[in-house]
N, C-alpha and C positions, 0 to 999 in steps of 0.2 A: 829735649832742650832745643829753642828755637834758637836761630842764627837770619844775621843779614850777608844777604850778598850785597856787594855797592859797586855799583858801576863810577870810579874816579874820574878827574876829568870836566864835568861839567858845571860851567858856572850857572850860580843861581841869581834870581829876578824876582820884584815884587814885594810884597808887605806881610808880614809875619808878626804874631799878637803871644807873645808869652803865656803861660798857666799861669794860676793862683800859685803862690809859695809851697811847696812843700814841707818848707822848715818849722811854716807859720803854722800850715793846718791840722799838722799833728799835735801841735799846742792847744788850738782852740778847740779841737775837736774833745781832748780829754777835758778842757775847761766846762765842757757844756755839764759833765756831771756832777757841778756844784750847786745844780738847781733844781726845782721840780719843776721847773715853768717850760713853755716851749723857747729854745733858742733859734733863728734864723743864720743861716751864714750862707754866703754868697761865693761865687768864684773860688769853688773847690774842684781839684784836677782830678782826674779823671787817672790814679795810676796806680799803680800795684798797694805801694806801702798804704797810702789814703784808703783805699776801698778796703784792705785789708781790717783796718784798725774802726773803721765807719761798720765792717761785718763783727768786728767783733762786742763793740759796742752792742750790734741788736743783738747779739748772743747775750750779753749780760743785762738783756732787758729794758733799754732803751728804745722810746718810740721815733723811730727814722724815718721820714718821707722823703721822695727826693719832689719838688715842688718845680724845680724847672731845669734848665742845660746844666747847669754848675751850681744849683742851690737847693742846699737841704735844709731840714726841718730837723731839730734833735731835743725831747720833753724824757729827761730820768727822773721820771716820778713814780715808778718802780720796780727799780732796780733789781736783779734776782740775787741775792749777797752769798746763801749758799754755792752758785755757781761759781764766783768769786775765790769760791773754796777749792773745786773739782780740779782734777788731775787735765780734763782736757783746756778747761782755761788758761793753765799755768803753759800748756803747751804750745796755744796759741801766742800766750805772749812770750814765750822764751824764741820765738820765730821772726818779733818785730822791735823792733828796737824804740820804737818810741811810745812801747807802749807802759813804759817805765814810767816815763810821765800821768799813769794812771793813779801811782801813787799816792802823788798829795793829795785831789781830790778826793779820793777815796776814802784817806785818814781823816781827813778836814770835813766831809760829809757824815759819813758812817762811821767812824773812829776804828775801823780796820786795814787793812789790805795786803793779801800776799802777791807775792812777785818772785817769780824765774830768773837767773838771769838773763838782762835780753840780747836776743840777737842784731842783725842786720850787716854790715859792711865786715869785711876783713881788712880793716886799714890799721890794725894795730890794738894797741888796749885803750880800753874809755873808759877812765874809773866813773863808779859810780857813787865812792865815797862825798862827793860833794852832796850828792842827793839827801844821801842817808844824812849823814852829820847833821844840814841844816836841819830837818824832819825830827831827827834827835831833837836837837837844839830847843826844839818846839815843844819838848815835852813827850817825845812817841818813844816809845820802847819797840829793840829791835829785837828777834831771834832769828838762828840760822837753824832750818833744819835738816841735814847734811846728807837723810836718808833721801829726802826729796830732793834736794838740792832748791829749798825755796825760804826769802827770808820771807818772816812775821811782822808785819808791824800794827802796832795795836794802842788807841790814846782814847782816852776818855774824853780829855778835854784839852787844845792844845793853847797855847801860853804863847803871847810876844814876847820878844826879846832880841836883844841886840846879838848878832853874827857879822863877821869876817870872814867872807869865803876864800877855799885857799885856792881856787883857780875859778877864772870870771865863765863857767862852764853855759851855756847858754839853754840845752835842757835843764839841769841842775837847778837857773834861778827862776828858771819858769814853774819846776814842782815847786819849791820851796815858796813862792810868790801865791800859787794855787792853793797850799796847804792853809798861810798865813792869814787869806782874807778871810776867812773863819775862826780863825785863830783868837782866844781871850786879850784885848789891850794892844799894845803897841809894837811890832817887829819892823827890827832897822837892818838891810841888808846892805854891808857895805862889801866893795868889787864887783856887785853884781855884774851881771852880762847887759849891754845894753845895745842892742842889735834892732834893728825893725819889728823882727819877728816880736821879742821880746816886748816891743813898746805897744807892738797891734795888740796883746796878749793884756799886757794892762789897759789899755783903752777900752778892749773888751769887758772885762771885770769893772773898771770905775762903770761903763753903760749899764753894767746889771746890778750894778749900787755898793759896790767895790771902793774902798781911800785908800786909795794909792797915789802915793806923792813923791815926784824926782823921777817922773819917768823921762828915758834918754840919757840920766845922769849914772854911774854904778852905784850909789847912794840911794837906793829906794825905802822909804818909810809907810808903811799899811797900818791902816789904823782899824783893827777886829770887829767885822758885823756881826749881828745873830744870823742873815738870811741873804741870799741872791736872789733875783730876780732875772727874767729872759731878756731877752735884747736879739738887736737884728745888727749884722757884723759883714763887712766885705774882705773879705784878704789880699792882698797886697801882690802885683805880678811878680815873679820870680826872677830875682837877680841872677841866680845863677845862670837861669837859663835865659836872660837878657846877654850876660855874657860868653855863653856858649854860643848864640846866634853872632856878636861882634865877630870870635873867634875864625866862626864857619866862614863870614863872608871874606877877611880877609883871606884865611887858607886857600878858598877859590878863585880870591880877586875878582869878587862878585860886591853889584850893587842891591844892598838890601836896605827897606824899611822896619824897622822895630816898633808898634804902635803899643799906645799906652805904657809906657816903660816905668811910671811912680821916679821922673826922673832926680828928685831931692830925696829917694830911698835907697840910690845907686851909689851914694858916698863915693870912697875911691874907686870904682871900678872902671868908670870911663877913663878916669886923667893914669891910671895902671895899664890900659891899651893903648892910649897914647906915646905910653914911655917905650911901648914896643915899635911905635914908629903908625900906629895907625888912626884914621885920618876919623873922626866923625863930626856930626854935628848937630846940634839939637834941636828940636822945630815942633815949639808948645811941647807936648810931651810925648812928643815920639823921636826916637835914634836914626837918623840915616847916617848907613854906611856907606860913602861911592867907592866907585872900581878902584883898586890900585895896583898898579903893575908890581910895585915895590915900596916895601916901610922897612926904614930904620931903625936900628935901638939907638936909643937915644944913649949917652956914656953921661957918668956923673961929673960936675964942674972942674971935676981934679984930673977928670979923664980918667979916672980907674972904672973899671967893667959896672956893666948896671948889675943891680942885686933886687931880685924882685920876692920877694918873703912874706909869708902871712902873719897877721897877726890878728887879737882880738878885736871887733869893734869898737873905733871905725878903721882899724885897720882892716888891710885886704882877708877876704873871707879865703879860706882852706879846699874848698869846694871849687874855686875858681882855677887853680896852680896848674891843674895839670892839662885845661884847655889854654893857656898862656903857654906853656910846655911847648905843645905842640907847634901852635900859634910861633914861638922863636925859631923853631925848625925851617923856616921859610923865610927869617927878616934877614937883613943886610946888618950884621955883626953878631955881637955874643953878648949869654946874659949868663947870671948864676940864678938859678930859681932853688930857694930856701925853704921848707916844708918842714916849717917848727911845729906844728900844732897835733901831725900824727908819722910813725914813724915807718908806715908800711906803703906811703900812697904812691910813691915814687917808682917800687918795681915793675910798672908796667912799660918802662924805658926801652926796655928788653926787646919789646915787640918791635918800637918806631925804630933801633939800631936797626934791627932786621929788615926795614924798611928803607932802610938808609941815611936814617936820620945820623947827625952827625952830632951824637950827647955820651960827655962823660959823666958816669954814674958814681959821686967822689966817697956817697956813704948814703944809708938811708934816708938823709933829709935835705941832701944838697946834687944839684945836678946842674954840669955848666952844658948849656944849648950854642952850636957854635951854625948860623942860620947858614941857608943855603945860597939865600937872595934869589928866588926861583931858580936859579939859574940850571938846576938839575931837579926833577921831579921824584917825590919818596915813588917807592913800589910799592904796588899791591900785595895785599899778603894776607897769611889766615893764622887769625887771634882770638882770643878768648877777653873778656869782659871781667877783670877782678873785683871791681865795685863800679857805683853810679857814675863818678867824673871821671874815671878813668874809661869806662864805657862810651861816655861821650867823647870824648878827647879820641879816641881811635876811631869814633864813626868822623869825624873832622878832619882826622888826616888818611883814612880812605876814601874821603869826597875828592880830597885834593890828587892822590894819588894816580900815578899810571897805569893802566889795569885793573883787575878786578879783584877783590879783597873780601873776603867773608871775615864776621865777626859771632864769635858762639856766646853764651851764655848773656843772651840778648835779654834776660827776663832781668837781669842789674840796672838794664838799661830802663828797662820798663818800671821799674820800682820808681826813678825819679822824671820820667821823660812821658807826658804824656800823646799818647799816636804820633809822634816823634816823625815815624819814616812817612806817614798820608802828609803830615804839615812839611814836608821838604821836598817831598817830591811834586807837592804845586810849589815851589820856589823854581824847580826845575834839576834836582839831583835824581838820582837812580838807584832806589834804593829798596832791592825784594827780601819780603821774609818768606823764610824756610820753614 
């Protein structure tokens, strides 16, 4: 298991250019198996989960080129469907979590596909019933085979029809979106998820001759072709990790440039660091952050404590909370940061007490941050890595930190971060892998 050491302390300088989405290209990537034609897609990261699900692909028979720095080639014009079958498929996908979203395609192509349950984060449960039900809904029959532990699902031919999702799940509307564009006639999804990721994901489909209408709205209506076609696709930079970069610079009280940011794809996340007290400003489409000694939380008009909470799109993304977390550990007053969307993200509190952070942990979804104002610097210290943003959020406040701080199970970090510590340390941090 690799681990970073960080040397705390030093502020960082200069201009820093985000990855492609990750949330997005696990999308697009399973989308491409709705065609036999070649797809192009552009500005794909370079990180664990991505490569992983890009390898598993050419196991199932997909022709992959990679074409230049960040863009591949991907032609499933023949697929291997027995492998599809095999014991070690089922084990690669019980290992990646997005690769559930293989699903629809799969149905909506080939009229089969089994599935694992999947892995990925330990941040609590993530039903997958939304999946299934729509896919149902479509006309698919499900079986569970309990020896395997894998379900079946199996459609001849799938059916439009109107659905109600019972949570606006953001995988969830992307399978069901991917199953239906092949689907016979009419399907009307209402509460969809309707996120970036989600909208690039239809955009992509309407380019390869895709009707889909209401995109951006949770109302989407797809109207059943016979056939896809390829198309050439750019992904969208990664907000979270637009705002994991906000986060960094103020923790250090460093001045950074954020270039290409998609900055009308950043919804709330800029005016949510501002309510932390911090300063930025926008120039064409790139973020500067300057130096500040000191940010305030801002208090609501009534003067009771701010409350910073996730929510679905375009509320604040979940991915975000716990580099805000840390990020309040340093401001001039208090916040309550609310973690409705999953109920295990918040344990890693534990470690930044240990540090000195000053957070009361009220229950697994609420944590009040009471800041420091720099006034006293966290300690270094040696932690472990329980999922991706929580990964990040600890290498943030051992940048900041006095001393020197290892962090283990850095390969979390790598799943969503790509060369994470080479891009920081030309900013000017310190930061060796083990």
């Amino acid at each position: 298991m690799a681990s970073f050491v960080i040397e705390g302390g030093h502020k960082l300088h200069g201009e820093i250019t985000p990855q492609g989405a990750k949330n997005e290209v696990l999308q697009i990537l399973c989308a491409t198996l709705l065609t036999s034609e070649e797809v192009t897609v552009h500005n794909i990261p370079d990180i664990l989960d991505v490569n992983n699900l890009i390898q598993l692909l050419r196991e199932m028979g997909v022709k992959v080129s990679k074409t230049g720095l960040s863009t591949y080639t991907f032609q499933a014009d023949s697929v291997d469907l027995n492998y599809l079958e095999s014991d070690e498929f089922l084990k690669r996908c019980s290992s990646l979590r997005g690769s559930v979203m293989l699903v629809g395609p799969l149905v909506a192509r080939f009229g089969k596909a089994l599935i694992s349950k999947p892995g990925g984060d330990k941040i609590g449960r993530r039903r997958l019933d939304t999946h299934f039900l729509g896919i149902q809904k479509l006309g698919a029959d499900f079986e569970y085979d309990a020896l395997r532990g894998v379900y079946q699902i199996k459609a001849t031919q799938l059916k439009g029809t109107y659905m109600l999702l019972d949570e606006a799940s953001v995988t969830g509307t992307a399978n069901i979106v991917m199953a239906s564009v092949l689907a016979k006639g009419k399907t009307t999804i209402y509460n969809a998820a309707c996120e970036p990721y989600l909208q690039q994901l239809c955009k992509m489909l309407n380019a390869m001759g895709a009707r889909i209408s209401g995109i951006a709205s949770n109302l989407l209506t797809i109207e059943g072709v016979d056939s896809l076609g390829g198309c050439t696709h750019t992904v969208l930079p990664d907000m979270i990790e637009v705002g994991s970069f906000i986060g960094m610079a103020a923790m250090t009280q460093s001045e950074i440039t954020i270039k290409n940011v998609s900055y009308e794809n950043l919804g709330i996340i800029p005016d949510s660091f501002r309510r932390l007290g911090i300063q930025m400003e926008q120039r064409g489409d790139d973020l500067f952050i300057p130096e500040q000694e000191h940010y305030q939380i801002e208090s609501f008009m009534d003067g009771s404590i701010m409350t910073i909470a996730d929510a679905p799109w375009p509320g604040l993304t979940p991915d975000l909370l716990s580099v805000m977390l840390v990020v309040a550990t340093q401001a001039k007053g208090s916040v309550l940061i609310h973690q409705k969307m999953f109920e295990s993200r918040l344990f890693f509190v534990d470690k930044l007490i240990d540090m000195g952070a000053q957070i009361i942990l009220c229950d697994p979804h609420r944590a009040v941050v009471i800041g420091h104002d720099h006034n006293f610097h966290l300690r270094g210290g040696n932690m472990t890595s329980p999922d991706i943003r929580a990964g990040i959020a600890l290498l943030i406040a051992a940048m900041s930190a006095e001393g020197s701080s290892r962090i283990h199970n850095i390969e979390q970090i790598d799943r969503g971060y790509q060369n994470i510590e080479h891009r920081l340390n030309a900013l000017g941090a310190r930061i060796t892998r083990i």
